[in-house]
C-alpha positions in Angstrom: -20.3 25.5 7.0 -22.5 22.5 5.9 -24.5 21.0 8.8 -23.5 17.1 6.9 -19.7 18.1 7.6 -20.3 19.6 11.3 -21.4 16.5 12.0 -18.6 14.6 10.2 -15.7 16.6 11.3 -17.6 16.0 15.0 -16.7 12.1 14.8 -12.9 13.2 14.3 -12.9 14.9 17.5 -14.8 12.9 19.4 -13.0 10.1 21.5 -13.9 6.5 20.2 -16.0 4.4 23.0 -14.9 1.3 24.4 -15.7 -2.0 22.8 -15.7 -5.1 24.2 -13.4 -7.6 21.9 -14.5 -11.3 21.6 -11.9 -13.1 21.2 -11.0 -13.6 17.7 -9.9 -16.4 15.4 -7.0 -16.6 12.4 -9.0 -17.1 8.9 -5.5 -17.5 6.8 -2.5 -15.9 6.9 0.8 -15.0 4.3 4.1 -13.9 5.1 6.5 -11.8 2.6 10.1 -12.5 2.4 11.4 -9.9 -0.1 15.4 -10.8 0.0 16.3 -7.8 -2.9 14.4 -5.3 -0.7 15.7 -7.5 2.6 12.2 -6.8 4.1 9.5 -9.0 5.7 5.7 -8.8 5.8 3.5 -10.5 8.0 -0.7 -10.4 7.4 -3.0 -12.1 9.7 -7.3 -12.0 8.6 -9.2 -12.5 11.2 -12.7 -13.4 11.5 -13.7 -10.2 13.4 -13.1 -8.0 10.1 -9.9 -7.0 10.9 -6.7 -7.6 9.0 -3.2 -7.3 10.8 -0.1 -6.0 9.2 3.4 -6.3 10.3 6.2 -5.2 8.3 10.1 -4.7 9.3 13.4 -4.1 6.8 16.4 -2.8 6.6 15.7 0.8 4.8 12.1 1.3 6.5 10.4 1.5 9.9 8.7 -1.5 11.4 5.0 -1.2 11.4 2.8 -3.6 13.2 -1.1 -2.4 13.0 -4.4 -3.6 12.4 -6.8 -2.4 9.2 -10.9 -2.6 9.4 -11.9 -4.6 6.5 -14.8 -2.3 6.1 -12.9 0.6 4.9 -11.0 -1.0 2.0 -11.8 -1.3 -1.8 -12.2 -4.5 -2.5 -10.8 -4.2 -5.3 -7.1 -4.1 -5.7 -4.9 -1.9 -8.0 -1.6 -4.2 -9.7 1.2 -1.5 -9.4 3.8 -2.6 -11.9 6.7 0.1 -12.2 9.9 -1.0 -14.2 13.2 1.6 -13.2 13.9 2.3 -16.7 16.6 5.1 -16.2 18.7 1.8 -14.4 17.5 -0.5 -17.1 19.4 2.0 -19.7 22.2 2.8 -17.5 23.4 -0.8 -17.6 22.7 -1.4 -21.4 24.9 1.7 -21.8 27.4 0.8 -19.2 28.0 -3.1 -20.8 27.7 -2.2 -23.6 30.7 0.7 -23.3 32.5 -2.4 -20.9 32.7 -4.5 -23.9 34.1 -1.6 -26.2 36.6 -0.9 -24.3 37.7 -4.2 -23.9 37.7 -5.2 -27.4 38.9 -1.9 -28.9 41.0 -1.1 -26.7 42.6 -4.7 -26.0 46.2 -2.6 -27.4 46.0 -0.5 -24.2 47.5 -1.7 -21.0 45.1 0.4 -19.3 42.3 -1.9 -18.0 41.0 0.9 -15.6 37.8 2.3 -17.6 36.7 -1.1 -18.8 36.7 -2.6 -14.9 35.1 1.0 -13.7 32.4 0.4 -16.7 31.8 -2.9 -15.9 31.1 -2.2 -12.2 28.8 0.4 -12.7 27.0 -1.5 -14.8 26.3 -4.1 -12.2 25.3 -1.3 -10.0 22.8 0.2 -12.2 21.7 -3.5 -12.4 21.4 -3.6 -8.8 19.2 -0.3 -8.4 17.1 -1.6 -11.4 16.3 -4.7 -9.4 15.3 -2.7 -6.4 13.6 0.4 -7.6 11.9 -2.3 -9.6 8.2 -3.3 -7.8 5.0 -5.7 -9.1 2.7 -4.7 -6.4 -1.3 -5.7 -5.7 -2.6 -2.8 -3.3 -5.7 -2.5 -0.9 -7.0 1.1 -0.9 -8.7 2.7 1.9 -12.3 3.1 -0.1 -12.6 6.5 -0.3 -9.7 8.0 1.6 -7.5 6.6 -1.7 -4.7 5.1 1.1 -2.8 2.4 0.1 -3.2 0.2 3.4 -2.4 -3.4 2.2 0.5 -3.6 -0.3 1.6 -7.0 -1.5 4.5 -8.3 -3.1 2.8 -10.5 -6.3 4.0 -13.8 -6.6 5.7 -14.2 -3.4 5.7 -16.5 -1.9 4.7 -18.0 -5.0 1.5 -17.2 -7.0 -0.8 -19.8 -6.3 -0.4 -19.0 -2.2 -0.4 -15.2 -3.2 -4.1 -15.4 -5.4 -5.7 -18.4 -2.8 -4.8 -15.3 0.0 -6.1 -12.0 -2.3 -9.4 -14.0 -2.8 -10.1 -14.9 0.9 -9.2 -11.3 1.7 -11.1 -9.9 -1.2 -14.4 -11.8 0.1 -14.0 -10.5 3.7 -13.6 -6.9 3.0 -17.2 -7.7 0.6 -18.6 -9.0 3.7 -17.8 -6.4 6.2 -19.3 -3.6 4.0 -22.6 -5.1 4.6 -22.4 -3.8 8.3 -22.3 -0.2 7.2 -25.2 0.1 4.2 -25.6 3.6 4.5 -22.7 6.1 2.5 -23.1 8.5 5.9 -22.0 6.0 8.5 -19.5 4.2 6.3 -17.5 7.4 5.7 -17.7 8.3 9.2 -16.3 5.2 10.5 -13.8 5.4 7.5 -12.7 8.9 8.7 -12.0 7.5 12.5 -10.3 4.6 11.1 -7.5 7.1 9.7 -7.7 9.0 12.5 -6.5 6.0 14.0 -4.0 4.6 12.0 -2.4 8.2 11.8 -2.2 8.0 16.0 -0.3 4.9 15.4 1.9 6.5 12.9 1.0 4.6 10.0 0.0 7.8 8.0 1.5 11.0 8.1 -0.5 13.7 9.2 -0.5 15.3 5.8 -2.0 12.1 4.6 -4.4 12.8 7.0 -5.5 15.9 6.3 -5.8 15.1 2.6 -7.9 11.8 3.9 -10.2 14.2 5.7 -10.8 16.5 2.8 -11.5 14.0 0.5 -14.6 12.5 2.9 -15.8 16.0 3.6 -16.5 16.5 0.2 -17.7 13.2 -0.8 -20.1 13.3 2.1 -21.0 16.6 0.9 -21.8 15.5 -2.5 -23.7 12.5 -1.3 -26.5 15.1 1.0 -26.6 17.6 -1.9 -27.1 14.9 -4.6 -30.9 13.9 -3.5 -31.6 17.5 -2.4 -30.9 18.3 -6.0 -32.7 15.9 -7.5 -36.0 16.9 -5.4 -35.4 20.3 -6.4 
């Protein structure tokens, strides 16, 4: 085993030592209302680095935590994913609804057009929700999305004013931790942390943790092999 990821994997087991909070102050703030998804999303930036996240619905577990700024990419990915299968199934659906009905307008049956017609505005209904235009925070090197927002809601102007106040924090608490060593060990312990809370999954974890290893690894062998 490496001596770079003994010392590494050392920070994971080691317990984190106390530190005194100051007490810190709001720098702006958004809150989420998705109505389609019925969920809600709270984020609170702080001046201390540190970005809370609430987030509570219908179909998902509330989570209420707190990210390091330090740890994130600061730049964000725009996740646009269209349900097509849906977006077909109603195209098909109507447009067999409005066969029936005018071809078969000689029928007294009305059964097939009606069951047509309200599977149609189901498949609508799943396109609409399986549907998501998404602006996501990744953990820098970890790959976790941490910070997932809604775009354009509230609206965009309110969505963009809050990106680029979070964007410029995460810039500024990466200058605290210059050197690639000590800003993937503290990275490591943050997701150590988050998956105590139960924000990650432990497999996410362990994936997290393999991913630093070997970038850590990479980033002692690369000047060794260069001298060489």
């Amino acid at each position: 085993m490496y001596l770079e990821e003994i010392c590494l994997t050392a920070t994971d087991a080691d317990p984190e030592p106390q530190q005194s909070r100051e007490p810190a102050q709001q720098l702006a703030g958004l809150e989420q209302v998705n109505r389609m998804r019925r969920c809600r999303s709270q984020f609170t930036l702080y001046n201390n680095h540190r970005l809370a996240v609430r987030t509570q619905g219908v179909l998902r577990n509330p989570h209420a935590y707190e990210v390091d700024l330090g740890i994130l990419d600061p730049h964000p990915r725009r996740q646009l994913r269209i349900a097509w299968p849906y977006v077909l199934g109603f195209v098909v659906l109507s447009a067999s609804a409005g066969f029936l009905v005018f071809f078969g307008a000689t029928t007294k049956s009305t059964l097939l057009p009606v069951a047509a017609s309200v599977l149609a505005g189901l498949s609508l209904v799943l396109a609409i929700y399986r549907s998501h235009d998404r602006l996501v925070f990744y953990s820098q090197h970890g790959r976790v999305p941490l910070v997932v927002l809604f775009n354009r809601l509230p609206h965009r102007a309110t969505l963009d004013a809050f990106s680029e106040v979070l964007e410029k924090e995460i810039k500024a608490a990466r200058v605290h931790s210059p050197y690639s060593g000590e800003m993937l060990s503290e990275e490591l312990k943050e997701h150590r942390r988050l998956r105590e809370e139960g924000v990650i999954s432990n497999r996410r974890y362990d994936i997290v943790k393999q991913r630093i290893l070997g970038q850590h690894n990479c980033a002692r062998s690369g000047p060794e092999s260069h001298q060489r």
